[in-house]
C-alpha positions as CSV (number, residue, x, y, z in Angstrom):
1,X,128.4,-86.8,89.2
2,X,132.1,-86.4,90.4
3,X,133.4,-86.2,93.7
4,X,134.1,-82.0,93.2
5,X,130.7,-81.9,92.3
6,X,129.3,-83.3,96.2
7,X,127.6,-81.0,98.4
8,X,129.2,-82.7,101.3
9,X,132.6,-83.7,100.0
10,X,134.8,-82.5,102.3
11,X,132.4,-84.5,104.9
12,X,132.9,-88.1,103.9
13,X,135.5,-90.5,104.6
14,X,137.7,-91.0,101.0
15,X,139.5,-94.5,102.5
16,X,137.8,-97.9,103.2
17,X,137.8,-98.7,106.7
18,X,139.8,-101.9,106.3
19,X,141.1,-104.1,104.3
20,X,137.4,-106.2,103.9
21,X,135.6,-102.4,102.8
22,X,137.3,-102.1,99.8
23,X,136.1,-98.9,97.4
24,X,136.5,-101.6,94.4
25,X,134.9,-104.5,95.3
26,X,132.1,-105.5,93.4
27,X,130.8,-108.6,95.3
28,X,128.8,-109.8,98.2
29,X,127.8,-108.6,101.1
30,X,129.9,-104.9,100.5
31,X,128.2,-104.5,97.6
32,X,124.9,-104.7,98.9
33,X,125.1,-101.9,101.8
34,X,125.7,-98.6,101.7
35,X,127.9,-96.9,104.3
36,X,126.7,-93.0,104.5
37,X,129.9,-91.7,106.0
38,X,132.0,-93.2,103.0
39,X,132.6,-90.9,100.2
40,X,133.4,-93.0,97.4
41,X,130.0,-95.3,98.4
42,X,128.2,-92.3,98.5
43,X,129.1,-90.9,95.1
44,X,128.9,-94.6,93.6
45,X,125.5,-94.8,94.8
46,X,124.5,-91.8,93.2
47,X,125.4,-92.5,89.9
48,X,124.0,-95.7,90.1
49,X,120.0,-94.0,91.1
50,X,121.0,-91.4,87.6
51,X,121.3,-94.1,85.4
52,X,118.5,-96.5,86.8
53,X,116.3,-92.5,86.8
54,X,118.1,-92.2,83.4
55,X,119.4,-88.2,84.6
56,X,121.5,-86.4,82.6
57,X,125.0,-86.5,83.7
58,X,126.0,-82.5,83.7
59,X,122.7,-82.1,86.1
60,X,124.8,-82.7,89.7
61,X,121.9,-80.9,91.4
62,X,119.7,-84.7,91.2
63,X,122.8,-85.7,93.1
64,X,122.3,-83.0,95.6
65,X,119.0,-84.0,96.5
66,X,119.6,-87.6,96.5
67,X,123.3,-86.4,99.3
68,X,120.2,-84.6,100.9
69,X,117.9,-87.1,100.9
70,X,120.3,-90.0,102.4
71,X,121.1,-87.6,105.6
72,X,117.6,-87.8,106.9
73,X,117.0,-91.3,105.6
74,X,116.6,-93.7,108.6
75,X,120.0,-95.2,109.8
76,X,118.3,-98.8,109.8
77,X,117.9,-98.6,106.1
78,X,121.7,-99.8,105.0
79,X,121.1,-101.9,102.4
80,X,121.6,-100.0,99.0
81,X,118.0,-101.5,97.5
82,X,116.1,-100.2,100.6
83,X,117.8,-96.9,100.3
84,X,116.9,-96.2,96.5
85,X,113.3,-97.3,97.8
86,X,113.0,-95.0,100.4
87,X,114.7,-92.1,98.4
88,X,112.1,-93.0,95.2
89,X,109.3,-92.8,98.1
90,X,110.7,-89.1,99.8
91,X,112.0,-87.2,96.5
92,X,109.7,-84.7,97.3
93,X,110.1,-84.4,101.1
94,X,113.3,-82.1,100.6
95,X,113.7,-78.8,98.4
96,X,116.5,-78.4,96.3
């Protein structure tokens, strides 16, 4: 999925907060929690549930449901495992 291709694109923040939330970094502990507001988390998280659910890539409406799916997901849930969980667990719960 690309960022043109988000339901809610015009809705999420497209900078890092601060210098410590960077959009690039690929360690410990940002890589392990997933903020909802941020755009470019959002959209990596995505892409990351189509290849693990091994979607084709010109199918953006998965990545719909799964934008969907992370507005009504609990806000306690932050951490990017507990969040494809509870998406795997809800698929159904929202209609395309």
């Amino acid at each position: 999925m690309t960022k043109g291709q988000m339901l809610y694109e015009h809705e999420y923040l497209w900078k890092a907060k601060d210098e410590h939330d960077n959009p690039h970094l690929r360690g410990n502990p940002d890589r392990n929690l997933l903020s909802r507001k941020e755009g470019y988390e959002v959209l990596e998280f995505i892409n990351e549930v189509a290849v693990l659910k091994s979607w084709h890539p010109n199918y953006p409406h998965m990545g719909h449901q799964v934008e969907k799916l992370l507005r009504i997901m609990p806000p306690e849930i932050r951490k990017r495992s507990e969040a494809y969980d509870w998406i795997t667990t809800y698929w159904h719960s929202v209609v395309l």
